[in-house]
MIDO-643391 format. One record per residue (C-alpha): residue in three letters; x, y, z. Coordinates in Angstrom, 3 decimals. Layout:
{residuo = Ala | u = X | v = Y | w = Z};
...
END
This chain:
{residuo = Unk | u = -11.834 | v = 19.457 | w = 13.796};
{residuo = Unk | u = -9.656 | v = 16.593 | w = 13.561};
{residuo = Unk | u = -9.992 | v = 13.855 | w = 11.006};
{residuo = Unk | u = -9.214 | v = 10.338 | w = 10.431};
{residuo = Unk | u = -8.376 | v = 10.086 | w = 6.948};
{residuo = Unk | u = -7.760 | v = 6.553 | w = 4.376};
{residuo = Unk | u = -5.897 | v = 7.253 | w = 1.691};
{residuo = Unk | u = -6.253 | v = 3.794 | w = -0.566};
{residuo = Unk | u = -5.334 | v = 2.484 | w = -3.701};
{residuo = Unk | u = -3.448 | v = -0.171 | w = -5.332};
{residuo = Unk | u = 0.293 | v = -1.067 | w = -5.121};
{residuo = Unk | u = 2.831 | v = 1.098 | w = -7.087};
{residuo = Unk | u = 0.067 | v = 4.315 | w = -7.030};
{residuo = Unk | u = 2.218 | v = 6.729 | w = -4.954};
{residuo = Unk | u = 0.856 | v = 5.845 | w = -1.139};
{residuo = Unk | u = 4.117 | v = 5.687 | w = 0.791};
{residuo = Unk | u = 5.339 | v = 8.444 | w = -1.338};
{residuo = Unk | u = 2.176 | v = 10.334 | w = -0.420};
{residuo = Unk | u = 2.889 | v = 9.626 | w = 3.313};
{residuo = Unk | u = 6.155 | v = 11.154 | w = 3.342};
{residuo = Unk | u = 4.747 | v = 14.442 | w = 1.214};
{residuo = Unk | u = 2.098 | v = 14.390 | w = 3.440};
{residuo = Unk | u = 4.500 | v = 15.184 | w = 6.823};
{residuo = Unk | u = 6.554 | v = 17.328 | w = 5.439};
{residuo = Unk | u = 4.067 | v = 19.843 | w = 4.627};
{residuo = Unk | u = 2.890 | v = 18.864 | w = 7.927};
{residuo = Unk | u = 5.654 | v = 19.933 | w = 9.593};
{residuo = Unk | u = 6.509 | v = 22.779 | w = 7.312};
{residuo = Unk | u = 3.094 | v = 24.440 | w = 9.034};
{residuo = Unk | u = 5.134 | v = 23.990 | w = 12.519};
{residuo = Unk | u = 2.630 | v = 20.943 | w = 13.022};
{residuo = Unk | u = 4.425 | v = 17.963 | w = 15.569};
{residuo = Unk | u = 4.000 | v = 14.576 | w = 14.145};
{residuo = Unk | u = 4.941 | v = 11.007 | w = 14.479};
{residuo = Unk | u = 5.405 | v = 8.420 | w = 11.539};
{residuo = Unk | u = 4.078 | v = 4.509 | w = 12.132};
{residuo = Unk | u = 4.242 | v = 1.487 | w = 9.438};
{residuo = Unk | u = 3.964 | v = -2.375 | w = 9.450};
{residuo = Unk | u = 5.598 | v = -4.686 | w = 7.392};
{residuo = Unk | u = 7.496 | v = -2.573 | w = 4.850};
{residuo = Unk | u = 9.024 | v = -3.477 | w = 1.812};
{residuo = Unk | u = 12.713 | v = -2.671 | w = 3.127};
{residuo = Unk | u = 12.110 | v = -5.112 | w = 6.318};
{residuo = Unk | u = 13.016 | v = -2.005 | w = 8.739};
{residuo = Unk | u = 10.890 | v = 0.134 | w = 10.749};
{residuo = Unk | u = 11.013 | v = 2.702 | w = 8.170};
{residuo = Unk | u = 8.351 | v = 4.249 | w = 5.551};
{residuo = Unk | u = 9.885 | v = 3.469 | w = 1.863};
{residuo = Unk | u = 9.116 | v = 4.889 | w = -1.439};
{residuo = Unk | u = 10.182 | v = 3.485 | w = -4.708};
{residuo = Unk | u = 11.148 | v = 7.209 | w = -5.767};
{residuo = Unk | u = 14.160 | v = 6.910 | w = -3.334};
{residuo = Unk | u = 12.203 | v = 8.634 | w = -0.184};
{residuo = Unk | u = 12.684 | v = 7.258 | w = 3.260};
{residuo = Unk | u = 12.110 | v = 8.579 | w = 7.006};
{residuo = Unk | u = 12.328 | v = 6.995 | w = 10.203};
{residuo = Unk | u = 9.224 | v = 5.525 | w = 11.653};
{residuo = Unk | u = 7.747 | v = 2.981 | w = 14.424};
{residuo = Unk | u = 7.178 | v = -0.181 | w = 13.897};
{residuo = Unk | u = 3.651 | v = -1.417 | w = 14.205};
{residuo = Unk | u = 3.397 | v = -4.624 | w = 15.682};
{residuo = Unk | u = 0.151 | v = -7.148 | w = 16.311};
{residuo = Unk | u = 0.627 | v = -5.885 | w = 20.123};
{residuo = Unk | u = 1.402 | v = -2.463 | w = 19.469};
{residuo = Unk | u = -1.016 | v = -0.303 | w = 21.900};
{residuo = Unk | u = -1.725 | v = 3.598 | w = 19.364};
{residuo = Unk | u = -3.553 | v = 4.713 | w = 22.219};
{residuo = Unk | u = -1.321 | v = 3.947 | w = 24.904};
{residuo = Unk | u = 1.940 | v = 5.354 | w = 23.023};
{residuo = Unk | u = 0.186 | v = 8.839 | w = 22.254};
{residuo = Unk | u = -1.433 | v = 9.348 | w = 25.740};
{residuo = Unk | u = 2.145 | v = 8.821 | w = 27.438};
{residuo = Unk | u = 3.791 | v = 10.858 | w = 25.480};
{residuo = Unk | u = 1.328 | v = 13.392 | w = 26.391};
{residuo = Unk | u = 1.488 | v = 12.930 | w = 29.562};
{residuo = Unk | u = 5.453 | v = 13.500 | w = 29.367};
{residuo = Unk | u = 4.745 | v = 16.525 | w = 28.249};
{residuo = Unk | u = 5.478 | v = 16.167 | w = 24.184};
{residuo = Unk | u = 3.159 | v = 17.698 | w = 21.981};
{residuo = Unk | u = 1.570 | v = 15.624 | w = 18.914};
{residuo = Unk | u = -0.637 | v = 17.678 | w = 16.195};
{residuo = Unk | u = -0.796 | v = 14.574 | w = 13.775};
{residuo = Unk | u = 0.015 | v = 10.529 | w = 12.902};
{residuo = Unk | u = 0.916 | v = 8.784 | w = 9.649};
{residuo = Unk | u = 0.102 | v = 5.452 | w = 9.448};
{residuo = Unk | u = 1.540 | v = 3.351 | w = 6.327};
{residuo = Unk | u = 0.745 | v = 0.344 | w = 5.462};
{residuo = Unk | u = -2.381 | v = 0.706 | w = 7.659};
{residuo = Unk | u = -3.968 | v = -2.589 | w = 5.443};
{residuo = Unk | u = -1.770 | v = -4.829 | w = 8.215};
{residuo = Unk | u = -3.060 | v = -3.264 | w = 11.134};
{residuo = Unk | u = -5.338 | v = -5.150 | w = 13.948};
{residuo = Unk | u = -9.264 | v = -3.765 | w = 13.392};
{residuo = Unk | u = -8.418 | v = -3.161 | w = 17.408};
{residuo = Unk | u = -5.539 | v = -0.512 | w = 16.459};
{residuo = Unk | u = -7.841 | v = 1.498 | w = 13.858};
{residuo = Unk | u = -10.746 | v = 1.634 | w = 16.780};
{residuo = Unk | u = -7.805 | v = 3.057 | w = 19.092};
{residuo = Unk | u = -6.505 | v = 5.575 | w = 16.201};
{residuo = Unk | u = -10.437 | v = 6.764 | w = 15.910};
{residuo = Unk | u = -10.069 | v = 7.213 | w = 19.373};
{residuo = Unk | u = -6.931 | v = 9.300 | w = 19.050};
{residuo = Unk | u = -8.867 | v = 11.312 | w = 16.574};
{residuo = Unk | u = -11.987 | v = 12.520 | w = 18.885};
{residuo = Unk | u = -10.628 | v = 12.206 | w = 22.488};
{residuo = Unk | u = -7.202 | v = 13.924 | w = 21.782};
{residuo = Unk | u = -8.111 | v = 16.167 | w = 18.975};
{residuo = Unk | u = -4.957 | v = 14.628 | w = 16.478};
{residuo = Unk | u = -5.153 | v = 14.196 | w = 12.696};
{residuo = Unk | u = -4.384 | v = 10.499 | w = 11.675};
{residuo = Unk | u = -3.945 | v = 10.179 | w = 7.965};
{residuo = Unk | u = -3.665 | v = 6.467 | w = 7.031};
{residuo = Unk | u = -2.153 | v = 4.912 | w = 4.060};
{residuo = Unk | u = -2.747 | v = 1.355 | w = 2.418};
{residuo = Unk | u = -4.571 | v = -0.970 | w = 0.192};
{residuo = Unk | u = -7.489 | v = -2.455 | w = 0.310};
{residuo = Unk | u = -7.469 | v = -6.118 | w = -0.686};
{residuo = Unk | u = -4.953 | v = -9.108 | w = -0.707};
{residuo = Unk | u = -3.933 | v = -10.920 | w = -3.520};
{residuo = Unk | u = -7.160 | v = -12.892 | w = -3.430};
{residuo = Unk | u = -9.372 | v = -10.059 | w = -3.473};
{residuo = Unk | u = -10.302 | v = -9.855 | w = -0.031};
{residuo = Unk | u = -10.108 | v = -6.926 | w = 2.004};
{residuo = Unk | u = -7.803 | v = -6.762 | w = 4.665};
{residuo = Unk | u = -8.921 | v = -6.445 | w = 8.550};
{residuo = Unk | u = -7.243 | v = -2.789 | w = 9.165};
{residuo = Unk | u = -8.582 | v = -1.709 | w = 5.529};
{residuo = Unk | u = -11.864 | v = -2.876 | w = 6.170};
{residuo = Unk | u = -12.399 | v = -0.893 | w = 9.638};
{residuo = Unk | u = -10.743 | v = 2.290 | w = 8.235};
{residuo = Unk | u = -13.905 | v = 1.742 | w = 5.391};
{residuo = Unk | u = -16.239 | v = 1.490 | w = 8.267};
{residuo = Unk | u = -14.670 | v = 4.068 | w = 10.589};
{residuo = Unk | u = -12.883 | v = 7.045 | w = 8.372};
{residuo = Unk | u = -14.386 | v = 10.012 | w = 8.392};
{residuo = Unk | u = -13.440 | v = 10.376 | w = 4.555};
{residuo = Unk | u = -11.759 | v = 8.071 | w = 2.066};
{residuo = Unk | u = -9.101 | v = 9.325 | w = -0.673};
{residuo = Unk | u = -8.094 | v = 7.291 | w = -3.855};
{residuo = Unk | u = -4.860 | v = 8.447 | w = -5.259};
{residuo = Unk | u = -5.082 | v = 9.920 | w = -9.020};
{residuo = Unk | u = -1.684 | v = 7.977 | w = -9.481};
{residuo = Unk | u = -3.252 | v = 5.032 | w = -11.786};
{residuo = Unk | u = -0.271 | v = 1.516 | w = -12.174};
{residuo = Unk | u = -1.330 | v = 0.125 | w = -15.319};
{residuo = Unk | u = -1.551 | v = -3.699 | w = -15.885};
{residuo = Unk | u = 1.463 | v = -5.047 | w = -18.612};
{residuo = Unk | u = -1.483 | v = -5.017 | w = -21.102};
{residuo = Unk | u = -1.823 | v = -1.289 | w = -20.796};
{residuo = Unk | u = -4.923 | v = -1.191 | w = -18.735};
{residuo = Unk | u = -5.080 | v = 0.477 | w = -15.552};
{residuo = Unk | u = -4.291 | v = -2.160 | w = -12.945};
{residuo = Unk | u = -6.635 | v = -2.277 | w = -9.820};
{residuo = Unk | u = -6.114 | v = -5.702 | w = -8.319};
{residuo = Unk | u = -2.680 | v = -7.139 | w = -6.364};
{residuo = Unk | u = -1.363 | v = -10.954 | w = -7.601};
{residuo = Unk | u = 1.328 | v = -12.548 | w = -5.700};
{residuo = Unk | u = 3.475 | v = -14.514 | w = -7.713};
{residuo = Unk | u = 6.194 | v = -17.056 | w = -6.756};
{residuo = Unk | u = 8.799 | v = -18.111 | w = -9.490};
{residuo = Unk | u = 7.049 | v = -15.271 | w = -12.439};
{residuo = Unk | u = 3.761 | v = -17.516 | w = -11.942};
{residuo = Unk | u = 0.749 | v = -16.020 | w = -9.847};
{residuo = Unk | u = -0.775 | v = -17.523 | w = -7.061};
{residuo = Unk | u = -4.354 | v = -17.249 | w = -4.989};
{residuo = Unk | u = -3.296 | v = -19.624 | w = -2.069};
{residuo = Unk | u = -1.236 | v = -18.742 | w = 1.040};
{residuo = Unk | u = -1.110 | v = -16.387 | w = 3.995};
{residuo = Unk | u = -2.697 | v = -13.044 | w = 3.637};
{residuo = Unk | u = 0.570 | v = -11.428 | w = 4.765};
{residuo = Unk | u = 4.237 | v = -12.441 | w = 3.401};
{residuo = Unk | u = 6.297 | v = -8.707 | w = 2.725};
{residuo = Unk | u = 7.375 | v = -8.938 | w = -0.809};
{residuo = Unk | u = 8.109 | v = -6.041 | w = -3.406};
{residuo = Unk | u = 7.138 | v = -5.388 | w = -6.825};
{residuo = Unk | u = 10.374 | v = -4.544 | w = -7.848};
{residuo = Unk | u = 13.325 | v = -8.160 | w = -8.560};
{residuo = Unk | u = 16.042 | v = -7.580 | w = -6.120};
{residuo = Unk | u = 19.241 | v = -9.666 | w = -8.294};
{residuo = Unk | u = 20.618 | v = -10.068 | w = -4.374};
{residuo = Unk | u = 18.017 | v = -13.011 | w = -3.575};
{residuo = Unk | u = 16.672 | v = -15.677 | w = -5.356};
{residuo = Unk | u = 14.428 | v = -16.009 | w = -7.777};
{residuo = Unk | u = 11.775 | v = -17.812 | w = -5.663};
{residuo = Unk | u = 11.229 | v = -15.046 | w = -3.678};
{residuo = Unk | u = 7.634 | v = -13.846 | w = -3.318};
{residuo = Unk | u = 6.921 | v = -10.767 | w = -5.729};
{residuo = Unk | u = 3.717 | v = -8.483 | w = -6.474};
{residuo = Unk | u = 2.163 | v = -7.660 | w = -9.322};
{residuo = Unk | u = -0.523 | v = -4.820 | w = -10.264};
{residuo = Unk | u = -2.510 | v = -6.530 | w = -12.777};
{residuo = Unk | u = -6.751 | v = -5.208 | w = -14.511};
{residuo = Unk | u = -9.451 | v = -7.237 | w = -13.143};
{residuo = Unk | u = -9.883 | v = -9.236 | w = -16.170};
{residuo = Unk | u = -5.843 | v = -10.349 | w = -16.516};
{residuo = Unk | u = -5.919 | v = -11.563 | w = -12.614};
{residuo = Unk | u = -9.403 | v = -13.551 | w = -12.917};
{residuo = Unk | u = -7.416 | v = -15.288 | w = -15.668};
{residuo = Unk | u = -3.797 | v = -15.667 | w = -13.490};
{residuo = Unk | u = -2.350 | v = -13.854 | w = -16.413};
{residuo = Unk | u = 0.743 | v = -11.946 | w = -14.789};
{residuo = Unk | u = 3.471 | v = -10.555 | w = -17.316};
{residuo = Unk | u = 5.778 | v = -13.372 | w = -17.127};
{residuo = Unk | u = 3.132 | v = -15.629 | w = -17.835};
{residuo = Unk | u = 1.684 | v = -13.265 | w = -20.541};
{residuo = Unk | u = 4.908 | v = -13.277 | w = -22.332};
{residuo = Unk | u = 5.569 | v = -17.087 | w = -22.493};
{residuo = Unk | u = 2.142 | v = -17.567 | w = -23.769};
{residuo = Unk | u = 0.705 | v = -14.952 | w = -25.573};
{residuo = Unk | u = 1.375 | v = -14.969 | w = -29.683};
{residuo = Unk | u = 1.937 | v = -11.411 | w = -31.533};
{residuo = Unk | u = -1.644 | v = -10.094 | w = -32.646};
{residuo = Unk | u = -1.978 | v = -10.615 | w = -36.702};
{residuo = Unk | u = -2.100 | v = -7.541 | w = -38.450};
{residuo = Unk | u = -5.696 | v = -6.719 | w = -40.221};
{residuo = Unk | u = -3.420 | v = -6.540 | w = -43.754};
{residuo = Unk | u = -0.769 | v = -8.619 | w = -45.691};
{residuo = Unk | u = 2.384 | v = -6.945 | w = -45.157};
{residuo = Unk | u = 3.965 | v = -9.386 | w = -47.888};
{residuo = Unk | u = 1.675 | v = -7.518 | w = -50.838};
{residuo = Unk | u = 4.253 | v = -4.889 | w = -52.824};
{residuo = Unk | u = 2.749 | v = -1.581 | w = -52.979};
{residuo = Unk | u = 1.806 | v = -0.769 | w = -56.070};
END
């Protein structure tokens, strides 16, 4: 029976990484796939992990027809046992109908990858239908902390080291300071609940925050 599968979680928990374990051992069974992803970090129609992992991929545009592309290639003949789908948060609610399609007209797997809110906190379109439509969800174990230590579960945008809650939903960005571009460039952040109710990113954290006073004098001699 095939599935349609949503594997979530927040930036820098292993997803992409996950994606590109996920068809090898795939296609180490002798299982025919195809790899799909939208908007990723390295600007190219390829799936990128921060480990160094990269394959191929197509891109997924606002037009791009899931249904169309796997029936024709059916059609020509090729055979197709499975899909990945990273950075299935920027896909149309439209494309995850057609990739539920895939799953119980055509029989193929579809394992999607991607987060589940914004930077405000809102869920994206393609997240929120794979919530609605998957026939099981998967959190990855992998757990980002937040720069205070705690684990990190929400996504801040920030623009010059300070966080913002205003803009468009979608502007590609990394988590990672490239020293190529300029410092303006839009960046992401993994922050705890409580540190991105308060806009308290790292940088800001760090220009702010005072050392915690130890619960003893340190000046007192032993005796």
């Amino acid at each position: 029976m095939a599935e349609l599968v949503f594997f979530t979680g927040p930036m820098d928990c292993g997803k992409s990484t996950l994606a590109l374990q996920m068809h090898h051992t795939q296609s180490a069974h002798d299982r025919v796939g195809e790899l799909f992803t939208c908007h990723d970090r390295s600007g190219q129609a390829v799936i990128t992990s921060r480990i160094g992992l990269a394959a191929p991929a197509l891109e997924v545009d606002a037009d791009f027809d899931f249904w169309t592309t796997v029936v024709d290639r059916l059609h020509h003949g090729a055979r197709l046992d499975y899909l990945i789908c990273d950075e299935a948060q920027f896909y149309t609610a439209g494309q995850v109908d057609d990739l539920a399609r895939i799953v119980d007209d055509l029989g193929i797997d579809v394992f999607c990858f991607g987060i589940l809110a914004d930077f405000r906190t809102e869920l994206f379109p393609g997240s929120k239908r794979l919530v609605e439509l998957s026939d099981r969800m998967e959190t990855l174990q992998v757990q980002p902390l937040c720069w205070c230590g705690e684990r990190a579960t929400h996504n801040a945008r920030t623009i010059d080291g300070v966080m913002v809650t205003e803009g468009s939903q979608v502007v590609v960005g990394d988590t990672e300071l490239d020293p190529d571009r300029p410092v303006s460039e839009v960046r992401y952040e993994v922050l705890c609940r409580r540190h991105h109710r308060q806009q308290m990113n790292k940088s800001v954290a760090m220009a702010t925050l005072s050392p915690e006073v130890l619960p003893f004098d340190t000046s007192q001699e032993e005796l």
